[in-house]
N, C-alpha and C positions, 0 to 999 in steps of 0.2 A: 504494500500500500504506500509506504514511503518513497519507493523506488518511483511509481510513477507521480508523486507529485512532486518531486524536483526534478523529473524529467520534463514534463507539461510545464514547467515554469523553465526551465533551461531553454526549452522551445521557443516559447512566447518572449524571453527578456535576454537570452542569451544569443540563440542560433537561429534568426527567421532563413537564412539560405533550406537547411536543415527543416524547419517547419514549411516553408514553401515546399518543395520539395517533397515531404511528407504526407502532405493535405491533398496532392494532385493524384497520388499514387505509383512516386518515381522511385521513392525508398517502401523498401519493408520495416515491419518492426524491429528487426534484428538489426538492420541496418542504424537506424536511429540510435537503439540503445547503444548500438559499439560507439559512435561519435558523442555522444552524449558522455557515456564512463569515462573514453579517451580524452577528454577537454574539460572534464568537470574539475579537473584543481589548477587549471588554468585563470589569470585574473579576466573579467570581462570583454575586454580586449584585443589582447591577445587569443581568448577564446575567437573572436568573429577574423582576426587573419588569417588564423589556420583556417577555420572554415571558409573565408572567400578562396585561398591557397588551395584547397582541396577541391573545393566544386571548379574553379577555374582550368584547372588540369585537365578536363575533360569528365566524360559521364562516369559517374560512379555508380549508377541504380545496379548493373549486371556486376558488379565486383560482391563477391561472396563477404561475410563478417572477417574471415581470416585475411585478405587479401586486401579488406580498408582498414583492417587495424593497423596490418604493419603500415599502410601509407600513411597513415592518422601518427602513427608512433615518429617514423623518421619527420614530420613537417611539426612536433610539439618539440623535439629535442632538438633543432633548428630553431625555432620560433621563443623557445623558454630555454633558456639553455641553461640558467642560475637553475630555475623551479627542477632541469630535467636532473641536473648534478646531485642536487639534496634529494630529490628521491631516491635516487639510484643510492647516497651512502644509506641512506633508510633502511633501503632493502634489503643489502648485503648484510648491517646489523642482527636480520632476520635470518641468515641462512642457517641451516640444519639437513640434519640426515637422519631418519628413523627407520626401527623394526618393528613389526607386529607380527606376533605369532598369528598362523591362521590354522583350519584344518589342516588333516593328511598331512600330517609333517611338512606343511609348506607356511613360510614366510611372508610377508608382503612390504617390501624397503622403496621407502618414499623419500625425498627431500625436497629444497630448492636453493640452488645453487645461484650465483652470479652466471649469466649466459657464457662466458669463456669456458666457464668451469666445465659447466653442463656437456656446451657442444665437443671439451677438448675427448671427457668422456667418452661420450658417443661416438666420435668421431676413431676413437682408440679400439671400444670395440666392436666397430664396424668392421676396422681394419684385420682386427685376430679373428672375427669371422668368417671373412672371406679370404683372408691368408693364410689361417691355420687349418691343418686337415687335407685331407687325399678325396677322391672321388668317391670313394668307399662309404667316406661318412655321411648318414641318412638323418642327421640332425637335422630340422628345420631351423632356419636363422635366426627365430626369437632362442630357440632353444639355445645358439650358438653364440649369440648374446649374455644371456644370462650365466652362461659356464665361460665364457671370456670375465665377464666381472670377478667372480670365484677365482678365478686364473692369477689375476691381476693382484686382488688383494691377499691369498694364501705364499704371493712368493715366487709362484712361479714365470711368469709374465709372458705365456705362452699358453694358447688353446692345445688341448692333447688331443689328437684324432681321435674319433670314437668309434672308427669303422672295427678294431678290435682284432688286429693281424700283429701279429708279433714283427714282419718284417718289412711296416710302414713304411715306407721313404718320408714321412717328414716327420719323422722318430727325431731325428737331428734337424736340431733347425737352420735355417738357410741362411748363407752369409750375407750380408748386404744391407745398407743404411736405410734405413724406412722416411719415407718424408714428414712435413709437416701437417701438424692435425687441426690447425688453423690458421687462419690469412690476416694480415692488416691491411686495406685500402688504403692508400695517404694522398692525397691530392697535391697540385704544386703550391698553390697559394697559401695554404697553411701548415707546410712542414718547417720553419721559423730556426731550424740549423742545417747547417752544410755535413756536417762528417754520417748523416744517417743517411742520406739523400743516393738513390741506387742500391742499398744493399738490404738484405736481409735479417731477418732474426726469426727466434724458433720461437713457440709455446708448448706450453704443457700446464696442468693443472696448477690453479696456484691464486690463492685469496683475492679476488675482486681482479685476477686480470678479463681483458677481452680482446677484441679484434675489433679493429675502426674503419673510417676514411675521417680526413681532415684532422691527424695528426699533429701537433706540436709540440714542441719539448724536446729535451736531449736523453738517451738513453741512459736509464743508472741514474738521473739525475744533472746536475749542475745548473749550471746560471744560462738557464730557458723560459721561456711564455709557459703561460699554463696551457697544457695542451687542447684542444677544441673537442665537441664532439666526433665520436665515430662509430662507424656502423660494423656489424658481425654480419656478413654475406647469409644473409638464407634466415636471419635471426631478427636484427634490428639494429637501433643506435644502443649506442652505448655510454656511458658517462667520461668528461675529458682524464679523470684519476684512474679510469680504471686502460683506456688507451694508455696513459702514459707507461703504467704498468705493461701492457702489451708489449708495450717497444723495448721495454728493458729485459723482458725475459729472453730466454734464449733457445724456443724451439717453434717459433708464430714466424710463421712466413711473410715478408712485407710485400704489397704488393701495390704497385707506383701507377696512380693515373692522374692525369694532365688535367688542372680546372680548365685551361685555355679551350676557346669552340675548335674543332680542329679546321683547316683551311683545306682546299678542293688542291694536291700537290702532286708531284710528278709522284707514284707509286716507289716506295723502295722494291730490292730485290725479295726480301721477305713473301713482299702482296703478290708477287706473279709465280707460286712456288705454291702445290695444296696443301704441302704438309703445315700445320699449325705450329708456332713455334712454341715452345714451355712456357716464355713467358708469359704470351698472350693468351694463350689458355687457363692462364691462372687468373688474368684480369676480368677476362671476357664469365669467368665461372663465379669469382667474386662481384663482378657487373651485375649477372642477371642473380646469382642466389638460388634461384626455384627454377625449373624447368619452365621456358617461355612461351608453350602452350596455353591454352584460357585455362584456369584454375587447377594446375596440373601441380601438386605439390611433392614431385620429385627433387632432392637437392641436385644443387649446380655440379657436384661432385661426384653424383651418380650418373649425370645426364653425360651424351655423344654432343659433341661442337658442330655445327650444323654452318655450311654457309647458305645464305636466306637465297643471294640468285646465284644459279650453282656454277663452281669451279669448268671456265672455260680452258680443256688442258690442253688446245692447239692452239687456242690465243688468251692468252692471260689476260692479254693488256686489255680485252674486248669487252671484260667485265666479270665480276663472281670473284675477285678480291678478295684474298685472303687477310684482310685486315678488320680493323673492332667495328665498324657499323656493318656488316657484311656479315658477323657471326652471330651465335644467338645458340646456347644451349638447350639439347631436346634430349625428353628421355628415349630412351629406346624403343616405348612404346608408340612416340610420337615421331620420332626419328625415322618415317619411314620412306 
């Protein structure tokens, strides 16, 4: 009951784009309530730019609740950027991890973490999911998940095949450096020191870091800006204390894109060549986040690199560029 009378009043004194909108039959109710929770601790003001910002951008009625929140999330931590910081250390305040015994000798382990934390997790054992084990093993991947977490925290730091042959091949595990479990976007306008500027750093789990764009600050510290906000590909923005952390750790990928608009130029050798290069694959996956089909909530990191008009391979130069407005992550199911 309370929910909807400071929503009807949010409506009426806060967001008429939102109640316009609302009254014609453009948004649903789901719709309303997400931009209403998303804007409700904003001051009045700033409440109605994000909302002109938002409806401006184009039609939102066909974007699902998931798909306006994050848009509603990245244009409030833009727009409030003091308000977006104090909530975020709020939050982290709040993090925890819990058990409850359930039936059947089963568990049920909940928490909520800082979004670095969360994604650096998941992102880890996604990876001994799909990397640990032989074809033999008839786990299903939730299954493979939940015995990678066990994996992780007993010591071992390695999924055991479960096919159940004594003379596995990946009994021994395989030699080789594993990549990074998350990305930093940095833009050029707000990286504010020279010695980070091109290179890299790593992440891995670790209090209140994350992954951005619109990085500032020197790594480790020193005599820097305080760093801007930044956004977690596939996740959201994130607060300037917890990028700056990002930058300082050492297992977060940095991943460098240009605020300049880019200019119509002679093609480097890169653009006329199909293969994708690493780096730009890294951009073009932190770019889009989600697979760039309509509401298709595969991450960027499971998705194929797709170029939109396709790779001319007798003439390059004729169009189907292998460069970033030309690419566009799809899953595999859309990938077709």
């Amino acid at each position: 009951m309370w929910f909807a009378i400071t929503l009807c009043e949010d409506l009426e004194n806060r967001l008429p784009l939102t109640d316009a909108a609302f009254s014609v039959g453009e948004l649903d109710l789901a719709q309303v309530r997400t931009i209403h929770n998303l804007l409700q601790n904003l001051s009045d003001q700033k409440a109605r730019i994000v909302e002109a910002t938002l409806f401006a951008r184009g039609p939102i009625d066909r974007l699902p609740p998931a798909r306006l929140s994050g848009r509603l999330r990245r244009l409030v931590a833009r727009y409030d950027r003091d308000g977006f910081a104090e909530r975020s250390a709020r939050a982290k305040e709040q993090r925890y991890i819990s058990v409850k015994q359930c039936d059947d000798g089963m568990g049920f382990l909940s928490g909520e973490l800082p979004s670095l934390d969360a994604a650096t997790i998941w992102n880890r054992l996604k990876e001994m999911a799909i990397g640990d084990g032989c074809a033999g093993d008839e786990r299903s991947m939730p299954q493979r998940h939940a015995d990678a977490l066990v994996a992780l925290a007993d010591g071992s730091g390695r999924l055991t095949c479960g096919c159940g042959r004594d003379d596995c091949a990946t009994a021994v595990p395989a030699a080789g450096k594993r990549g990074p479990l998350a990305q930093i976007v940095v833009s050029d306008g707000s990286i504010g020191f020279g010695s980070f500027r091109g290179g890299s750093v790593g992440g891995g789990s670790f209090g209140g870091g994350a992954t951005g764009t619109d990085a500032e600050g020197v790594p480790g510290g020193g005599s820097a800006a305080i760093p801007s906000i930044g956004f977690l590909p596939g996740v959201g923005p994130l607060d300037p204390e917890t990028v700056r952390a990002a930058i300082a750790h050492s297992a977060t990928q940095r991943i460098h894109v240009s605020a300049v608009d880019p200019v119509e130029s002679a093609p480097d050798i890169a653009a006329l060549r199909y293969r994708i290069p690493r780096a730009l694959a890294d951009r073009i996956r932190a770019r889009d986040g989600v697979c760039r089909f309509p509401h298709c909530p595969v991450p960027a990191s499971s998705c194929d690199i797709d170029h939109t008009v396709p790779f001319d391979h007798e003439n390059p130069e004729q169009g189907g560029r292998t460069e970033e407005a030309n690419l566009a992550c799809l899953c595999r199911r859309h990938h077709r």
